[in-house]
C-alpha positions in Angstrom: 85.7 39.0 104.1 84.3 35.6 105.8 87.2 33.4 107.1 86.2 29.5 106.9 88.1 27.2 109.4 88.2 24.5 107.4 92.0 24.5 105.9 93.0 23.4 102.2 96.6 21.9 101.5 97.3 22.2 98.4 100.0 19.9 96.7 101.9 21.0 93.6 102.7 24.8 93.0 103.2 25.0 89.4 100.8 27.3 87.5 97.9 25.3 88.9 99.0 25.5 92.4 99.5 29.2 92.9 96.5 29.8 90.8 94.1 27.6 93.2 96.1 29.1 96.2 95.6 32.4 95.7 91.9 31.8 94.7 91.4 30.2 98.0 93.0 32.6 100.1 91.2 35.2 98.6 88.1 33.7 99.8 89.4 34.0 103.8 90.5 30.1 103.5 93.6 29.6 105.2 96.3 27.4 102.8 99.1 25.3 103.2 101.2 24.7 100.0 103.6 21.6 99.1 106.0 21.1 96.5 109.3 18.8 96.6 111.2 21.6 94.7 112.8 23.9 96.8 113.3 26.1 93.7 109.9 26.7 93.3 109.0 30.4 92.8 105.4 30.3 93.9 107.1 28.7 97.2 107.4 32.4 97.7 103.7 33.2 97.4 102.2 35.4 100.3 99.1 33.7 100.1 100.2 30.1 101.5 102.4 28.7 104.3 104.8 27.1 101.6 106.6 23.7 102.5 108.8 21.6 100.9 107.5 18.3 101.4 109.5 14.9 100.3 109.1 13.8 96.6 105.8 12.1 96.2 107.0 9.8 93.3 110.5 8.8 94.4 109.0 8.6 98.8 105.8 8.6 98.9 106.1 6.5 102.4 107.9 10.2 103.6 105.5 12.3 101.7 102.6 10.2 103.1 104.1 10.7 107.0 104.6 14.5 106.2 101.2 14.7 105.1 100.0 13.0 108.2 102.3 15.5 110.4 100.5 18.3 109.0 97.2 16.7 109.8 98.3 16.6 113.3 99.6 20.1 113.2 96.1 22.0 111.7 93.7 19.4 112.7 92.1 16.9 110.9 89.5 16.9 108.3 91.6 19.5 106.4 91.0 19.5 102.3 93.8 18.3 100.1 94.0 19.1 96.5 96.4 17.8 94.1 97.2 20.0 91.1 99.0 17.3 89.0 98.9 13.5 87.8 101.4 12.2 91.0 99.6 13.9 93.5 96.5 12.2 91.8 97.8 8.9 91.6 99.3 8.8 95.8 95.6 9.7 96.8 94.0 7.0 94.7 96.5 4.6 96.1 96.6 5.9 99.8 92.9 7.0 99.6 91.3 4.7 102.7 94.5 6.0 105.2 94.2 9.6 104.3 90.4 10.2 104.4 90.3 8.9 107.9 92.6 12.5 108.6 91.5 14.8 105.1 88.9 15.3 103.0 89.2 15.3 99.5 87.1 14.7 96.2 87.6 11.7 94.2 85.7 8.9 91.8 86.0 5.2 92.8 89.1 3.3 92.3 88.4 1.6 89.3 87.2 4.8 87.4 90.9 6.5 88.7 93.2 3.7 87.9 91.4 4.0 84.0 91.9 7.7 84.2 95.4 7.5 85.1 96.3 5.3 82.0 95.8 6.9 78.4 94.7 3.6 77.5 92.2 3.2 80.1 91.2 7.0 79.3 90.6 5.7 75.1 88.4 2.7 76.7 86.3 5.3 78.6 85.8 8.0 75.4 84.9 4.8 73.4 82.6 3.5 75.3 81.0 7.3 76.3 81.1 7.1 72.2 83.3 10.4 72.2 85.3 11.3 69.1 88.9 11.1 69.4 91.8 10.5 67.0 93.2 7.4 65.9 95.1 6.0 68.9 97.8 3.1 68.7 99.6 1.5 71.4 102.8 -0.3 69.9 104.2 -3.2 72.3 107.7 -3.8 70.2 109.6 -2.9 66.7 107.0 -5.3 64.3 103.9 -3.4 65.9 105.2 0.3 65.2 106.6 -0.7 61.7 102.3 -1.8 61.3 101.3 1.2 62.5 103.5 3.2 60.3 102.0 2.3 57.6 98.6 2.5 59.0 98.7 6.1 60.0 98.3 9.7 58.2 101.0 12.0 59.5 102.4 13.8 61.2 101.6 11.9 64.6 102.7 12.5 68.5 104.4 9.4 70.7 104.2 10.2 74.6 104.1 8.0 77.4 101.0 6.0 78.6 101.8 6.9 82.0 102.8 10.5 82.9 104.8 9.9 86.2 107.1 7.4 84.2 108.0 9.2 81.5 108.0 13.0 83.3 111.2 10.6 85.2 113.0 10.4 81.3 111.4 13.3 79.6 110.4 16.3 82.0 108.0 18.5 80.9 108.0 17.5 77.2 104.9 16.3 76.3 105.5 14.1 73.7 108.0 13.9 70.1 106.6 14.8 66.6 106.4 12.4 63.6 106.5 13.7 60.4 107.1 10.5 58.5 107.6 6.7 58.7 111.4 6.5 59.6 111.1 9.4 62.2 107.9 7.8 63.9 110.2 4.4 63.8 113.6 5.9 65.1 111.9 8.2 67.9 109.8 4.6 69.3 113.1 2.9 69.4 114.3 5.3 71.8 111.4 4.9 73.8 111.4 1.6 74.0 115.3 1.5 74.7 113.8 3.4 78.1 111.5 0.6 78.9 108.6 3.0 79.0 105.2 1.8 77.2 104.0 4.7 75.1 101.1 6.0 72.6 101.3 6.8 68.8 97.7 9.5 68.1 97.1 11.3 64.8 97.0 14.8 65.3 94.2 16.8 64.9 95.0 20.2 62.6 95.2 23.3 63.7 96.9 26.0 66.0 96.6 26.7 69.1 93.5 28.7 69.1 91.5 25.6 68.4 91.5 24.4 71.5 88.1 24.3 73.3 87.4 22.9 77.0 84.5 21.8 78.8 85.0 21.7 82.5 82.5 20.4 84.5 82.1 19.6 89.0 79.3 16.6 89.3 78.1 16.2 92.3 77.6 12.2 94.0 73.7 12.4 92.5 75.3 12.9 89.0 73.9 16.6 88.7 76.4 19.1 87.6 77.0 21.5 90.3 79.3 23.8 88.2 79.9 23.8 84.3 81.7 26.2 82.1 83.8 26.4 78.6 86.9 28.2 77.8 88.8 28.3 74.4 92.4 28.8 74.6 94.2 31.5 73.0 97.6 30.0 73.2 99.4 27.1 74.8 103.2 27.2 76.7 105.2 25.8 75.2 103.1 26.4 71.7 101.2 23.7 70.1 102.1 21.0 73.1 101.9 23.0 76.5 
């Protein structure tokens, strides 16, 4: 096996985490892995050295100064790679500090901020003139009362930002509408959390109807790696 000296630190270690880990390690690469959640149980991967870092969301000023630690410890130019939206969202904000001590791979600003917003990700499929379902962004009680009457059910509410409402909602990824009064009591109670969210018609079928296209383009704009996948199930089903 061929052992690179270039280290990865990888932050997150839910499924995505231990899955890039181990991918890496298999491939001689030596990894450090991060997660605030001591509970963790790919903390206990053999693969990694597993830390528990500070909470990027709640300190990011201590997650930033135990990432720069570790850039002291292994040497710099190490690659990070985040596995989830918060991790995502820290780089993009931190990005001019941090590559001066890691490398990672990530669009301009403006491209991320849009990315990082549901909104901002609608503008960009409308103007790429990708299909997507009707999308509604209701700003008080009169708007979703509109939009009820607007929409074919059922529909799904979830947050425009994933960081806020992970803080009130976990891993759920959004509440089902079947009808008007359901769509307006479930808003209410999103609203009552002060967290902005997004009303989409859903698009029939289960979960085997689920097709990707993943794609790695390069700073030229050619593709240096492209595949598709269809899912065969989702965890939790329908939402995961």
């Amino acid at each position: 096996m061929k052992f690179y000296k270039t280290p990865a630190v990888v932050l997150g270690m839910a499924v995505t985490g231990l899955a890039v880990v181990r991918s890496l390690a298999r491939q001689g690469i030596k990894v450090v892995a991060l997660d605030p959640d001591p509970r963790k149980p790919a903390l206990s991967t053999r693969y990694a050295d597993c830390r528990v870092c500070p909470d990027v969301h709640q300190s990011p000023d201590q997650f930033k100064n135990f990432l720069l630690a570790i850039a002291k410890e292994i040497g710099e130019g190490a690659v990070l790679l985040p596995t989830n939206d918060n991790f995502n969202e820290f780089l993009n904000k931190n990005r001019e500090e941090l590559s001066k001590h890691f490398k990672f791979v990530m669009t301009d600003r403006k491209v991320m901020d849009q990315l990082m917003d549901k909104k901002g990700q609608s503008d960009l499929a409308e103007s790429s003139q990708v299909p997507m379902p009707k999308t509604f962004y209701p700003a008080n009680a009169i708007e979703i009362k509109n939009i009820a009457e607007q929409v074919r059910f059922p529909v799904i509410i979830k947050g425009l930002t994933t960081s806020l409402w992970r803080q009130k909602y976990g891993d759920k990824k959004g509440m089902i509408a079947s009808d008007r009064e359901t769509l307006i009591k479930e808003f209410e109670q999103i609203d009552r959390a002060k967290i902005d969210c997004v009303v989409q018609e859903i698009i029939a079928g289960d979960d085997q109807c689920h097709y990707k296209l993943c794609a790695y383009i390069g700073q030229n704009g050619e593709p240096l790696l492209t595949f598709t996948l269809q899912k065969i199930r989702q965890y939790p089903c329908h939402f995961g």
